[in-house]
N, C-alpha and C positions, 0 to 999 in steps of 0.2 A: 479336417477342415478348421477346427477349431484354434489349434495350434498355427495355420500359415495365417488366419485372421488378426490372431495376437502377433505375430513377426512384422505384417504390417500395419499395427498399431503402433508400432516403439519405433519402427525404422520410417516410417514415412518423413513424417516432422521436419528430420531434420536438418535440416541448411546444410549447403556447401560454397556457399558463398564466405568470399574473405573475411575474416573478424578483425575488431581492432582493437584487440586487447589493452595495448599499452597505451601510454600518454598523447594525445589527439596535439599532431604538431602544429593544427591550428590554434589548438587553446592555452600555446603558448609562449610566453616573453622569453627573451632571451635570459631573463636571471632564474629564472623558475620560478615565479610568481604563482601562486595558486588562487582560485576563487572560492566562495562558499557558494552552496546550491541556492544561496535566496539571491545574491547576486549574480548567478546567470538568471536563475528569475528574473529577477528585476529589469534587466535591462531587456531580455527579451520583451521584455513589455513595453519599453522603451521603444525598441524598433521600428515594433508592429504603428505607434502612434507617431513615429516618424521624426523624435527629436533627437538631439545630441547625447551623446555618452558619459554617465556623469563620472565627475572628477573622480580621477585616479583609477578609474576602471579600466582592466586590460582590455586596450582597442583591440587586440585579436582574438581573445575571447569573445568580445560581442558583436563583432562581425564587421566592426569600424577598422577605417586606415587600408590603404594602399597594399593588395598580396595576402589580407590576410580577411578578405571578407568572407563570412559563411555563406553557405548559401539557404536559402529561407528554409527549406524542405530539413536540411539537417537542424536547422535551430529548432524545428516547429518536434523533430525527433526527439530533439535532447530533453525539451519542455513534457512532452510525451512517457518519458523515462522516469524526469525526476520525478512526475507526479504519479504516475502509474506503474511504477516498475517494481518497486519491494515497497508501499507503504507499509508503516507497523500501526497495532491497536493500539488504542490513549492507555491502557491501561497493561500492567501483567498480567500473568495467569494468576488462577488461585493454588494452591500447593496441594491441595485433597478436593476431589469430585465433590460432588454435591450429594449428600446425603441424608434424607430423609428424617433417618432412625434417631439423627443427632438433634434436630432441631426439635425447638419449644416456641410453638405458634405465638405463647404471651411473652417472647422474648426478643420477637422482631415485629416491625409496621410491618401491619397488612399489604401494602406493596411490595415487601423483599417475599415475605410467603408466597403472594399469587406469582412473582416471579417465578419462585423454586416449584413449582408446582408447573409451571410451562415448563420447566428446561427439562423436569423428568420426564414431563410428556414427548421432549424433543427424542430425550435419549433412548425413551421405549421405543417411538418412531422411526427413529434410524440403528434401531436392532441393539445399540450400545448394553443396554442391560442386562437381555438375553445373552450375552456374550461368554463363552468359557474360558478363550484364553486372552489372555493379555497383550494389546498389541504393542512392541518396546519399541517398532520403529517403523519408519515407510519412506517408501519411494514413488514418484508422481511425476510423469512427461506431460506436458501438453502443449497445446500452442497459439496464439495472439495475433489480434490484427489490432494495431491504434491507427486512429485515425484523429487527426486536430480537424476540428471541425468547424468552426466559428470566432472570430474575436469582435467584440462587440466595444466601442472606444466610444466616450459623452462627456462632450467638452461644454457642460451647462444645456442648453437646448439644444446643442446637436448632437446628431446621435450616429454614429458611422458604423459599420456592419463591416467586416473585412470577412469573407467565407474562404478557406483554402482547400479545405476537405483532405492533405495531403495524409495518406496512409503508409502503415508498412505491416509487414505481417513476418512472426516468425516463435519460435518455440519456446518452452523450458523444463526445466530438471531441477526436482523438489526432491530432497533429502530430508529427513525429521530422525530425531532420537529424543524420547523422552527421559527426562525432564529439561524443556526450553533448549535442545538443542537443534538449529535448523541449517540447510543451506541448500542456496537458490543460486541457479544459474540464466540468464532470460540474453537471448539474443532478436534480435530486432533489426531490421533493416542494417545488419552489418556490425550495429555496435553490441556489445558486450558488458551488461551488467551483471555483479554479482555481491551476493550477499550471506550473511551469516550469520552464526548464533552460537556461542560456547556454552550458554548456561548464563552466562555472567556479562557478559557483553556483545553489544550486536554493532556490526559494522556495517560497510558496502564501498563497493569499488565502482568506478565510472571512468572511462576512457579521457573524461574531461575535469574531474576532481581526484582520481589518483582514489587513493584509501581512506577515510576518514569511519570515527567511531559515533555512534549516534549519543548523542546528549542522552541527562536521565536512565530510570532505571529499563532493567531487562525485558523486553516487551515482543509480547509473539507477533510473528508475518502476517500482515492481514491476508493471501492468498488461502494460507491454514485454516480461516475461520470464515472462510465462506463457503461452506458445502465439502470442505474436501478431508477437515478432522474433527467428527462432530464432539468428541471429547474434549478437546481444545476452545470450543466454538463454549460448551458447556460451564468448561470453567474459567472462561471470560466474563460470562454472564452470571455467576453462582452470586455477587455480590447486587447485580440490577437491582431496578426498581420496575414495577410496569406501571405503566404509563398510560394505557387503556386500550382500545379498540380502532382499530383504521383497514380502509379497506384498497387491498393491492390489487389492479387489475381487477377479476372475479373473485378474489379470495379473501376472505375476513379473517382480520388476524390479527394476535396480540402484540401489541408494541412495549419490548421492552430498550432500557437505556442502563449504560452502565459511562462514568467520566471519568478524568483524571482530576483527581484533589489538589490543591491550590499547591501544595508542597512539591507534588509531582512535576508540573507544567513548568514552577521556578525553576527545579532542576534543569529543565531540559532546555531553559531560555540563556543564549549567551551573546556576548557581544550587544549591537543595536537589537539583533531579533528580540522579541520577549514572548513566549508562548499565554496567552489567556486561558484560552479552554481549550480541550478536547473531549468531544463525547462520540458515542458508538450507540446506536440502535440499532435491534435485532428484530423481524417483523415475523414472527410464527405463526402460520399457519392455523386457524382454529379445527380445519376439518380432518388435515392428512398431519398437523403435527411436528413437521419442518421449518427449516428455516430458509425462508424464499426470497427476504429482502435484507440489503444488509447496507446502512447507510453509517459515515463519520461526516463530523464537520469539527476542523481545526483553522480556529482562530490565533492569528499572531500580528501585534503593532514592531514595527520596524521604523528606525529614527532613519532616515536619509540621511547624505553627507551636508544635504542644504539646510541639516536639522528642520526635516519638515516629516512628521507624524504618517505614515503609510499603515493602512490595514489591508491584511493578507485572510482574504476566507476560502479555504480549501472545504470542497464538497463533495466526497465518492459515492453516488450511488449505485448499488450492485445486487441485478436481478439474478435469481439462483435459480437453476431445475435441470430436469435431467439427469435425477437421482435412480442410482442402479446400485442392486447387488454388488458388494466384493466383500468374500468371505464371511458373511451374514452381516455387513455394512451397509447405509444404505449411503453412498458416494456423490457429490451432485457434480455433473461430468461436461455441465458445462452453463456460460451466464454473460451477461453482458455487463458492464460498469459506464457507468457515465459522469466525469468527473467537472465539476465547475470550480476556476482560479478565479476568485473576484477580488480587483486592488480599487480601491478608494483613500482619498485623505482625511483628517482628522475635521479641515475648516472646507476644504474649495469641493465642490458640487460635482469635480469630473469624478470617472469612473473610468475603468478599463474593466472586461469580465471576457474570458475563453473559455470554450466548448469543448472539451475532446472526449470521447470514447476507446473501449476495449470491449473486443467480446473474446471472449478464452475456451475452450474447449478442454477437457481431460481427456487421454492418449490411452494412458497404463496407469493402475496403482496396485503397491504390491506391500502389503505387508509382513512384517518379521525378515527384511533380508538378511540369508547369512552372512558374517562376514564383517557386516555393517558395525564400528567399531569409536569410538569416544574420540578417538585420533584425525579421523574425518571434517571434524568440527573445528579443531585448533584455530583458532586469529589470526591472521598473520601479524608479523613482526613491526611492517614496520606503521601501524595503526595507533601502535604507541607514541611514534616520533610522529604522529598528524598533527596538527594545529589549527585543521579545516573543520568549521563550525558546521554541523549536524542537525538544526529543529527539523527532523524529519514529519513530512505528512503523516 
């Protein structure tokens, strides 16, 4: 019984509906023009408030001109994707676990210690301590519904509500090798993202950006460090601060944060984008130990073409539970996210700000596959010859 139960955990998921892998012939000009991901942003935002397309932007990308309009449901998808579909953490991992034996309590502020003092609690709690052998790699199916749920437009005193609610639902395939190597596949409502990790640099593909490498340095999947690799989750946070006491739902639990340093966030800022900050909080549990909430917010000013001052605040919040056994692991198998894009200008009073969610489910995870090999991971080629700017959420 046990055995047909697991065959339809891995086979259910998964889609047979068309994919579309390659270059989206809507989103694109006849010379092969490409966009950056804050400029289909942008304009999507544009739409929803109902104005013109700014200069030099591909009218068929944005859904403007004659044959080549989107239609709302795939734009409301696409916005769906870039925000929710592989973000990464502000920060790398750290290169060695977090270990006790090494540290000297007069040698760090009392916040890095009460830190490290939660995260080992996290790691006895989800079995990682206990553990005899070494896990070198894993694999993870699950599967997603987004749903855009609100755009909220304020032009001074008015305030206009647009609700779409348009959803899609559809699976993915998590690959991991340690150290920093990952790769994700997520299909959605037809389209086909993917992404990845060699150790050294992390990319992602989109039906409607083609191949591009993410600004900045080497940074894990945020899918990774929500409930699904608590050793990863761990040495995210080895560096935190906590932050004090707040209460989730019925659970009281320690707030820790960890950011990216002013050096980091320049890197990863090019072109008009400019990255400000990125932080991550981790909400653990005081009674069971866990990590049950798991928020970023990524802030970025962007120059318009009208040289007029845009801020960009991306917000993921992500409720975790649903943690089970695998191989003395404790796995969190399933969570809901809820993400908010807020754009404001530097002088004038409007705003634009959208709603959308994910809730995700784990399928299968299976650690140590055999077989599972360094080569898996490779970048493709031609990620080199990108020239598509990357401030990834």
């Amino acid at each position: 019984m046990a055995s047909k139960a697991r065959k339809k955990q891995i086979w259910c998921p998964q889609p047979l509906t068309p994919l579309m892998e390659g270059p989206d012939p809507e989103m694109q000009e006849e010379g092969g023009k490409k966009e950056s991901s804050w400029e289909v942003i942008r304009e999507w935002f544009r739409v929803q408030k109902g104005g013109p397309p700014s200069p030099g932007t591909n009218l068929s990308a944005s859904g403007y001109g004659g044959g080549g309009t989107i239609p709302a449901k795939r734009q409301d998808l696409r916005l769906l994707l870039g925000v929710l579909g592989c973000p990464l953490a502000p920060i790398p991992q750290a290169n060695d676990p977090v270990d006790h034996h090494l540290l000297h309590i007069k040698d760090i502020p009392f916040e890095t210690s009460i830190a490290h003092y939660i995260i080992q609690q996290y790691l006895a709690a989800t079995g990682c301590l206990k553990q005899q052998k070494c896990n070198k790699n894993m694999y993870a199916s699950g599967s997603v519904k987004m749903v855009c749920c609100e755009t909220e437009v304020s032009a001074g005193r008015n305030v206009k509500t647009l609700g779409t609610r348009s959803g899609e639902s559809g699976c993915f395939v998590l690959w991991q090798m340690l150290p920093g190597m990952w790769s994700l596949e997520l299909v959605v409502g037809g389209n086909k993202v993917v992404a990845g990790s060699d150790g050294k640099t992390v990319w992602r593909h989109t039906p409607w950006l083609g191949t591009h490498a993410a600004k900045g340095p080497q940074r894990p999947l945020r899918r990774l460090i929500q409930g699904l690799d608590p050793k990863s989750t761990a040495s995210l946070f080895s560096k935190a601060q906590c932050l004090g006491e707040k209460r989730i739902g019925d659970d009281d639990c320690f707030v820790l944060k960890v950011s990216a340093d002013r050096a980091a966030v320049m890197e990863r800022s090019e072109g008009p984008a400019e990255v400000i900050r990125h932080a991550l909080y981790g909400y653990f549990c005081q009674k069971s130990g866990l990590l049950i909430y798991l928020e970023d917010s990524h802030l970025t000013r962007v120059e318009n073409p009208e040289n007029e001052t845009v801020y960009w605040e991306t917000t993921i919040g992500s409720s975790i539970a649903d943690y089970r056994d695998v191989d003395g692991v404790l796995i969190a198998h399933q969570g809901r996210s809820i993400a908010t894009v807020f754009r404001c200008g530097e002088v004038s009073m409007e705003y634009t700000r959208t709603r959308m969610e994910e809730a995700w489910s784990i399928d299968d995870v299976v650690f140590n596959v055999p077989g599972l090999s360094m080569d898996y991971f490779i970048a493709p080629a031609d990620i080199f010859d990108s020239t598509v700017p990357s401030p990834s959420p």
